[in-house]
VOROMI-806729 format. One record per residue (C-alpha): residue in one letter; x, y, z. Coordinates in Angstrom, 1 decimal, decimal comma. Example, Ala and Ser with C-alpha at 12.3 -4.5 7.8 and 13.67 -1.06 7.14 Angstrom:
VOROMI-806729
- res|px|py|pz
- A|12,3|-4,5|7,8 .
- S|13,7|-1,1|7,1 .
end
This chain:
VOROMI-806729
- res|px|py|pz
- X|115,8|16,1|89,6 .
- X|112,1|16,8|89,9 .
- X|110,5|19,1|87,2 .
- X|106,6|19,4|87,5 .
- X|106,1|16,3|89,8 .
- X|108,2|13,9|87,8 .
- X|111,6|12,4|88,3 .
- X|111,5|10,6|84,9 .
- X|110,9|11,9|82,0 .
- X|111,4|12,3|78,0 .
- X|112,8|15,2|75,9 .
- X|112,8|15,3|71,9 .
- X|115,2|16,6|70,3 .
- X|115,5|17,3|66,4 .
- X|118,3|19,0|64,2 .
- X|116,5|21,6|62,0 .
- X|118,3|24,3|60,1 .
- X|118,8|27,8|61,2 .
- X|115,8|30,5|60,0 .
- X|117,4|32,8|58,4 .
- X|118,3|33,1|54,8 .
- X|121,8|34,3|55,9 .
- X|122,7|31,4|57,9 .
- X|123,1|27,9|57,0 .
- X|123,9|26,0|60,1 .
- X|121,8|23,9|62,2 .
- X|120,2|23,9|65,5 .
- X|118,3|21,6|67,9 .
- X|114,3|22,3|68,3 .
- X|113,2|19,8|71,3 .
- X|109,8|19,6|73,3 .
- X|109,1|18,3|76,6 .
- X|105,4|18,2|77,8 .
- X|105,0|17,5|81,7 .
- X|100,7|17,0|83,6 .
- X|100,4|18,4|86,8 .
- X|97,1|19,2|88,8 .
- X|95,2|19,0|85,7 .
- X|97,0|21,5|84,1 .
- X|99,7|20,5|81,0 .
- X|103,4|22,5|80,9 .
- X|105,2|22,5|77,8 .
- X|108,4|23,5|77,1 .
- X|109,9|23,9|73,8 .
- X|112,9|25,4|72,1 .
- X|112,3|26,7|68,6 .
- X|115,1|27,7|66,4 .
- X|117,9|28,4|69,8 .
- X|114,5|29,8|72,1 .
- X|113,3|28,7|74,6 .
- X|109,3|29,2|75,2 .
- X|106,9|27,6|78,1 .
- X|103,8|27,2|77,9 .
- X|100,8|26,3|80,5 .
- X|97,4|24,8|79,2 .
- X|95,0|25,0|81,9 .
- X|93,1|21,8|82,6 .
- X|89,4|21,6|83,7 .
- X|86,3|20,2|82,7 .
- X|84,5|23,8|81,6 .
- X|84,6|23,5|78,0 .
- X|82,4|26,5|77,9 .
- X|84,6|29,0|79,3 .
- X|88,0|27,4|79,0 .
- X|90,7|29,1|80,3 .
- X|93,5|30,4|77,7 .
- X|96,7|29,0|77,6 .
- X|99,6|31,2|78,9 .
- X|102,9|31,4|77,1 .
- X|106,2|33,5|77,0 .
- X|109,7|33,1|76,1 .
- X|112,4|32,1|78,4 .
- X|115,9|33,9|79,0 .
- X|118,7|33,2|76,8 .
- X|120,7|31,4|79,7 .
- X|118,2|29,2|80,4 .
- X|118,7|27,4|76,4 .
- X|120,5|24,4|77,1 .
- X|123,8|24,0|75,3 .
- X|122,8|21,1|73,0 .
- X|125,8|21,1|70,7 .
- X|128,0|21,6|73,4 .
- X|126,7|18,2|74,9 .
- X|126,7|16,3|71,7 .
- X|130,4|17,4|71,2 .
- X|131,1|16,0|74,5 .
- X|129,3|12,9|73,9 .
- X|130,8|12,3|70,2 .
- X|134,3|12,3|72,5 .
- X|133,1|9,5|74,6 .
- X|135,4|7,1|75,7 .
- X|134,2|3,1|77,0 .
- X|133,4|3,3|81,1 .
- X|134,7|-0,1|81,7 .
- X|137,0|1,1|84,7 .
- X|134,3|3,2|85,9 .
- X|131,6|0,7|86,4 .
- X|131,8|-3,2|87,4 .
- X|130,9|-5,6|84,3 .
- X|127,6|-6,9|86,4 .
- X|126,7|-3,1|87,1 .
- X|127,3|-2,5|83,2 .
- X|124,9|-5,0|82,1 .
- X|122,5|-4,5|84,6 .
- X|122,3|-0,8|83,8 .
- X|122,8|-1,4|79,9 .
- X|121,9|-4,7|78,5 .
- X|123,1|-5,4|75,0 .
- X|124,5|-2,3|75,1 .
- X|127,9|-0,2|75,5 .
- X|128,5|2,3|78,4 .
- X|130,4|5,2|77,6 .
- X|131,8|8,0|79,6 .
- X|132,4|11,5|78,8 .
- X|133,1|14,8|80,7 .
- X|130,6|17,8|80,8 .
- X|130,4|21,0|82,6 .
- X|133,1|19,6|84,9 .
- X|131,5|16,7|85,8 .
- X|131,9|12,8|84,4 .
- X|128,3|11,4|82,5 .
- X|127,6|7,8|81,8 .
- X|125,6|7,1|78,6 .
- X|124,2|3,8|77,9 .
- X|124,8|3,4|74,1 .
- X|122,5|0,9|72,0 .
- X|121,7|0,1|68,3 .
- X|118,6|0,5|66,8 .
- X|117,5|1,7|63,6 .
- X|116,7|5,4|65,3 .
- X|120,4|5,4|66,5 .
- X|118,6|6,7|69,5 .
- X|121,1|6,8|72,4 .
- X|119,7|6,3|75,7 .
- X|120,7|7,0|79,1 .
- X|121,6|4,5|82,6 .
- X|119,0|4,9|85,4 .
- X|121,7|4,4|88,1 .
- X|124,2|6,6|89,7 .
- X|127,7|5,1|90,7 .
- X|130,4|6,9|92,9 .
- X|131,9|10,2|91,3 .
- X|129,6|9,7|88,2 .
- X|126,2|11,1|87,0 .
- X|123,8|9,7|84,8 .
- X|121,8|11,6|82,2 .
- X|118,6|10,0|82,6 .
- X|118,9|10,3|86,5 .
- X|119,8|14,1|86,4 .
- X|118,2|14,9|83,6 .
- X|119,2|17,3|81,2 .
- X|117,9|20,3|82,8 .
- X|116,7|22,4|80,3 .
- X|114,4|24,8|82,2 .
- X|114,6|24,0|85,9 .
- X|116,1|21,5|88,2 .
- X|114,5|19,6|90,8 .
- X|119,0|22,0|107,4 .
- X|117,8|24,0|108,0 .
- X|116,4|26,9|108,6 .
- X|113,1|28,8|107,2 .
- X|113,2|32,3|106,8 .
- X|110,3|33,3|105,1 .
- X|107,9|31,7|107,3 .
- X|105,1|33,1|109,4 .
- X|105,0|30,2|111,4 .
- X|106,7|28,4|114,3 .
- X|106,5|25,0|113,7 .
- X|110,0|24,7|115,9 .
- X|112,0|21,4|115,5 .
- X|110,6|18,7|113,5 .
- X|111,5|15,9|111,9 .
- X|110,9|16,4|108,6 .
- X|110,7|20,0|106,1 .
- X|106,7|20,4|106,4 .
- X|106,7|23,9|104,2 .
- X|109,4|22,1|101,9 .
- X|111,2|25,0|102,1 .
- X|114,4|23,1|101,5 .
- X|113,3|20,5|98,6 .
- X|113,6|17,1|98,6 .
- X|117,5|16,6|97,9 .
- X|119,1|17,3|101,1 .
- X|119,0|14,2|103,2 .
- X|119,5|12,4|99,5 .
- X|123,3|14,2|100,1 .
- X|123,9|14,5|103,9 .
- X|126,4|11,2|104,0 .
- X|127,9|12,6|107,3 .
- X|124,1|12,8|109,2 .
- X|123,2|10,6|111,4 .
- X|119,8|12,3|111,4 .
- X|118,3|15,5|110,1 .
- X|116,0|18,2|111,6 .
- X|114,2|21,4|110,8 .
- X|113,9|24,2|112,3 .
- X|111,3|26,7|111,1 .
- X|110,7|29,9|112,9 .
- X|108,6|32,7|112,6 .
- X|110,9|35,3|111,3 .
- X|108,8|37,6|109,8 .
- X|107,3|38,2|112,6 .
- X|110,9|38,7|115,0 .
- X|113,6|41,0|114,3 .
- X|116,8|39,0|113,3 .
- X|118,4|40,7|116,7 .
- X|115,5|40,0|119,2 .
- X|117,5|38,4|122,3 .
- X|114,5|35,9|123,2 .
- X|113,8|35,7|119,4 .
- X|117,8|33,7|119,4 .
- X|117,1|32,2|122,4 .
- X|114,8|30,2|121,0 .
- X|116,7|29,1|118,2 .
- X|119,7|28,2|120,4 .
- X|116,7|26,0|122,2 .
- X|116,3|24,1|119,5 .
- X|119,4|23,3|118,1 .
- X|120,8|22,3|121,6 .
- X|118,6|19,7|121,0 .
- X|119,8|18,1|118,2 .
- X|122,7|16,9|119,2 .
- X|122,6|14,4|122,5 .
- X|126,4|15,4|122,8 .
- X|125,5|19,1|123,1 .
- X|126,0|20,9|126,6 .
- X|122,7|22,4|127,8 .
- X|124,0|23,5|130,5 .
- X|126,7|25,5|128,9 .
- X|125,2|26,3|126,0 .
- X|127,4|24,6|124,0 .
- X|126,5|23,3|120,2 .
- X|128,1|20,0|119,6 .
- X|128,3|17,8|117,0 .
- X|126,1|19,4|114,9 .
- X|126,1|20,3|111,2 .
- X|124,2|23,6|111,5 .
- X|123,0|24,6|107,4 .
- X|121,0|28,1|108,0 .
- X|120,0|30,2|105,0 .
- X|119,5|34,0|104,5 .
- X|118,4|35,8|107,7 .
- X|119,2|32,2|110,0 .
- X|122,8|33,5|109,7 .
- X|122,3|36,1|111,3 .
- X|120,4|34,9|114,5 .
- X|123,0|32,6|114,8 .
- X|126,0|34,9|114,4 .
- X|124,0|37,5|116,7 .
- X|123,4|34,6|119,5 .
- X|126,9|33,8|119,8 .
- X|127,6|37,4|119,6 .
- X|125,8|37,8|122,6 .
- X|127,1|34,7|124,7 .
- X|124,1|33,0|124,5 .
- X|126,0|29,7|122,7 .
- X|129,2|28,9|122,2 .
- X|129,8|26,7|118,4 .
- X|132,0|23,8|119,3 .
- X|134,7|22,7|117,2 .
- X|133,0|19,8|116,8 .
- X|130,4|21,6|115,0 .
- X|129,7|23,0|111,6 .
- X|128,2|26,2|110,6 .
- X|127,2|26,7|107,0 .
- X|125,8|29,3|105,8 .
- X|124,0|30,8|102,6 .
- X|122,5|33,6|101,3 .
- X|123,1|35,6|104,6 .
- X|122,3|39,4|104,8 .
- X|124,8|40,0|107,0 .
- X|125,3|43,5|106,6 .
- X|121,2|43,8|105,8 .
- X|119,3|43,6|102,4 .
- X|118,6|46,6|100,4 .
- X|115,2|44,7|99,7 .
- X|114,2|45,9|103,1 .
- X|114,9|49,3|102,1 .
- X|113,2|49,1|99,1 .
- X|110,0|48,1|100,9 .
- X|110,9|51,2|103,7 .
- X|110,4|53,5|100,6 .
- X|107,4|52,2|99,3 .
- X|105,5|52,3|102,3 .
- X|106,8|56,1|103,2 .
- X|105,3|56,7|99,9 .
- X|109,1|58,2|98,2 .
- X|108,5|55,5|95,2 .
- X|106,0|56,6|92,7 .
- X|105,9|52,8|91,3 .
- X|105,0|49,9|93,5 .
- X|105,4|46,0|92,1 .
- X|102,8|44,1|93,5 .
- X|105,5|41,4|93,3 .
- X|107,7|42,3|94,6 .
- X|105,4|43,9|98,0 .
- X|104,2|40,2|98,3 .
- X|107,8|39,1|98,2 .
- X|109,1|41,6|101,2 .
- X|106,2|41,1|103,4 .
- X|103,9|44,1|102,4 .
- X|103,1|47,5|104,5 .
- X|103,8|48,2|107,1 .
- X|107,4|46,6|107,4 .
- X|106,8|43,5|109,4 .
- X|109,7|43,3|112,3 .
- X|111,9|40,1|110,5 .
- X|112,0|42,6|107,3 .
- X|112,7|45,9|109,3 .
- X|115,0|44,4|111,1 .
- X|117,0|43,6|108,0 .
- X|117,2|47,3|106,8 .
- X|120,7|48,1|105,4 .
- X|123,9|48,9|107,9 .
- X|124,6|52,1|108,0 .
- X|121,3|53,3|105,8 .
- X|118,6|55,7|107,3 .
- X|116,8|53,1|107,8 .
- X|118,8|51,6|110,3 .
- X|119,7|52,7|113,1 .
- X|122,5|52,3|116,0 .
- X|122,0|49,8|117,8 .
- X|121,1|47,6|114,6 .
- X|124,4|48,7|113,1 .
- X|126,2|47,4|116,2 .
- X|124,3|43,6|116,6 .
- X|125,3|43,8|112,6 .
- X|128,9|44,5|113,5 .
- X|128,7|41,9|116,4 .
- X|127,3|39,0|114,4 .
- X|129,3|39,9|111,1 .
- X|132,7|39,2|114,1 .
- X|130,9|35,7|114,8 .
- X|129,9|34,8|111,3 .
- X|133,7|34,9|110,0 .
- X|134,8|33,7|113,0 .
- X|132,6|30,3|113,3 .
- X|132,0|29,7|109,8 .
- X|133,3|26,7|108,0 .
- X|131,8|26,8|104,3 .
- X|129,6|29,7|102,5 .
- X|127,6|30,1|100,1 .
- X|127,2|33,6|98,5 .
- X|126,3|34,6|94,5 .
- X|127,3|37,4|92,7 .
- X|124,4|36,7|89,8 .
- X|120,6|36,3|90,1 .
- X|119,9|34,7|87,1 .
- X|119,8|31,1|89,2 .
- X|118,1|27,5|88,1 .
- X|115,1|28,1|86,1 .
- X|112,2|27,6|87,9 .
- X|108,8|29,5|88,5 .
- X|110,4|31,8|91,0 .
- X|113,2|32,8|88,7 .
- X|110,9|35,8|87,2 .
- X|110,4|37,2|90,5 .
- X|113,9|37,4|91,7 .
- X|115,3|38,8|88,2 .
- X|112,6|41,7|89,1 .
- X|113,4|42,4|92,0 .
- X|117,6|42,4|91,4 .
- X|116,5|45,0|88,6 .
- X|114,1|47,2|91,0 .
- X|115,6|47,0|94,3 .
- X|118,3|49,6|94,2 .
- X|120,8|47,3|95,2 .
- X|124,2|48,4|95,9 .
- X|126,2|46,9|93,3 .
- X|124,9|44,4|89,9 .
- X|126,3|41,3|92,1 .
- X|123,5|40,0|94,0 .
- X|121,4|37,1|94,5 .
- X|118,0|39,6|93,3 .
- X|117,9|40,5|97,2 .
- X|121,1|39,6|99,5 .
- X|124,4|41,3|98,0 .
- X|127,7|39,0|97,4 .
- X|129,1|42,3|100,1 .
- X|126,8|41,3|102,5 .
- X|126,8|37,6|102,3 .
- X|130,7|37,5|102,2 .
- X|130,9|40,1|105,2 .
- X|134,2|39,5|107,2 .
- X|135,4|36,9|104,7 .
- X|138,2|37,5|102,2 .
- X|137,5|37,5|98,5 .
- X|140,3|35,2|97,4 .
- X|138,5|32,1|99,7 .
- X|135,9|32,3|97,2 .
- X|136,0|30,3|94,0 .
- X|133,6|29,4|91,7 .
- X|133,7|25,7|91,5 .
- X|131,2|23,7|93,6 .
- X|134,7|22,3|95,1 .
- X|135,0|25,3|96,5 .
- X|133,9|25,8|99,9 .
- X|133,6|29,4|99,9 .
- X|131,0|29,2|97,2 .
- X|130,6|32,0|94,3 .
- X|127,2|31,3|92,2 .
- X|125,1|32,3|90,2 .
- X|121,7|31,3|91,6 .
- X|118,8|33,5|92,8 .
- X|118,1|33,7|96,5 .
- X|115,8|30,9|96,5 .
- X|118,1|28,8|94,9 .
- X|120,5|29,0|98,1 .
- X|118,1|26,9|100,5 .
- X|118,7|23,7|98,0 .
- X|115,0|23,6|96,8 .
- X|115,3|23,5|93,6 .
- X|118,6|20,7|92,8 .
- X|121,5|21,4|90,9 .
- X|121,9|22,8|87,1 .
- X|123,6|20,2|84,6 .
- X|125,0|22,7|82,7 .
- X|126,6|25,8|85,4 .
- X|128,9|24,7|88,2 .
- X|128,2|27,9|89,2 .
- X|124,5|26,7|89,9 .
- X|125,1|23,5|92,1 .
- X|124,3|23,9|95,5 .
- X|123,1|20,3|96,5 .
- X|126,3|19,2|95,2 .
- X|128,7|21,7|96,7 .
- X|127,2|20,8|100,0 .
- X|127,7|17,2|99,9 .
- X|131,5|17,7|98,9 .
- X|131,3|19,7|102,5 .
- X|130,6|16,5|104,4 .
end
């Protein structure tokens, strides 16, 4: 986990009693201060809230620039007495971890095991005269360690880019980061990994030369794939959002054929359309009397670009008929060809800097029902697919969350806390 920068870091913690003169119990306040580009974020919880806090950096100390700070959601506060529960129930790891791995990871000390959030924790337990208990540094099969995932407090630290302008076509590695850092970290299966980032704004979703073009580049993956027959083999195709539905609308069309040596998974996909693209329709036609700036920057602005507009609902008046029918098409493909999905039925996600932005627009957009992702409905994402395959466990491979539609394209790591927020690990389990 990465959080400003840093993949090692240190959070106090300190019991305090409750404020208020009708209750008597206690509560953790804790602090963790992180520098990046000059500028210091802190992040606090003060009698059960959480607050952030940015201190601009810069050398003007005439004109410095004022601090900015706000409280964080109530699902973002970290369960602290839940975890020291856990960890008072800790049993010795012995038969977890070798003897020479135990002393290597925690010299002097004891290691200790405990289960949390549906998921097994090694602690590294030592004396001192703080009875400070400290973490291990390294992971070992089927375990996590606290100092290595961190407890994620306010945010956690293949491919496919839909939000991009650009056509930067097959590469090697993710240049816009669009899919973090974790991925090839948790791809045991790959032999190799490549992106593919393609201007979607810019293409409608159903544009036959537009899916040509991805069915280029993926052919190309694979040295086992059939050029010549269009057939995708031995490939581990991960697409998110409006990817889906190029690829669902290309084999639609008989432009490639997924062989059963091949794996499609998908997240996040508007299969039957965003309402997000509707919203936008209506504020450029002028029927919404309030525009959020946010949320224009978000969609793409006015007019529609032809990636957005193309994404206008099924069956809205904003659509239109042939558009329903390349929905109806790829929708047959996607639940056809599909082997694992990822879909979420709440927005509230990891909590990162792009949370606020995604809670605003699952509250603006006039989404179809409250279950949403803040801009792809669990309806449309699960399109085709029956609602008992879905669980909410990361084990499952039809995937029910509760992340944000950023959240889906793995950027931003796994929650420690949620298995309902855990899509780098639900996708290794895949492989």
């Amino acid at each position: 986990m990465y959080v400003r920068g840093a993949s090692t870091f240190d959070v106090v913690a300190t019991p305090a009693p409750r404020s208020s003169p009708t209750d008597n119990s206690v509560v953790y306040n804790g602090l963790a201060s992180f520098e990046e580009d000059g500028d210091t974020h802190e992040y606090s919880l003060v009698d059960g809230t959480a607050y952030y806090t940015r201190r601009p950096g810069g050398t003007d100390a005439t004109a410095p620039t004022p601090a900015e700070s706000g409280c964080l959601p109530s699902h973002f506060v970290p369960p602290i007495e839940t975890v020291l529960s856990a960890i008072h129930n800790a049993k010795t790891a012995t038969h977890h971890v070798a003897s020479i791995a135990a002393e290597t990871t925690c010299p002097g000390g004891s290691l200790l095991v405990f289960p949390f959030a549906g998921e097994d924790f090694v602690l590294c337990s030592k004396r001192s005269s703080s009875s400070v208990v400290s973490s291990g540094s390294s992971r070992s099969p089927g375990l996590s360690w606290l100092q290595d995932d961190g407890f994620k407090i306010f945010g956690s630290d293949m491919n496919i880019d839909v939000k991009s302008s650009k056509d930067y076509g097959l590469t090697e590695d993710d240049s816009t980061n669009y899919f973090g850092s974790k991925i090839p970290d948790h791809s045991p299966c790959c032999t190799s990994i490549k992106y593919i980032t393609l201007a979607t704004q810019l293409n409608a979703w159903n544009n036959a030369t537009f899916q040509k073009r991805l069915v280029d580049l993926v052919l190309h993956v694979s040295d086992s794939s059939d050029v010549a027959t269009r057939t995708i083999k031995d490939t581990i195709i991960v697409a998110h959002s409006m990817a889906n539905l190029v690829l669902g609308g290309a084999i639609a069309s008989g432009m490639t054929i997924l062989d059963t040596t091949s794996t499609w998974v998908g997240t996040s996909g508007p299969m039957e359309g965003s309402m997000g693209s509707n919203y936008l329709y209506e504020t450029c036609d002028g029927a919404l009397t309030v525009v959020v700036s946010g949320l224009m920057k978000l969609f793409g602005g006015c007019p529609p670009k032809p990636g957005r507009a193309s994404l206008a609902y099924q069956g809205s008046n904003y659509s239109n008929g042939k558009l329903d029918h390349d929905f109806t098409a790829a929708q047959a493909a996607y639940s056809t060809n599909v082997s694992a999905v990822l879909c979420s039925k709440n927005h509230t996600g990891l909590a990162t800097i792009q949370a606020a932005i995604y809670k605003l627009a699952a509250n603006v957009v006039p989404h179809k029902s409250p279950y949403n992702d803040g801009i792809v409905e669990f309806e449309s994402c699960s399109m085709g697919l029956p609602d008992e395959q879905f669980g909410s466990s990361s084990n499952s491979k039809f995937y029910e969350t509760s992340l944000n539609h950023v959240d889906a394209a793995f950027r931003y790591g796994d929650s420690l806390f949620n298995d309902k927020k855990r899509p780098v690990k639900w996708f290794e389990c895949l492989l």
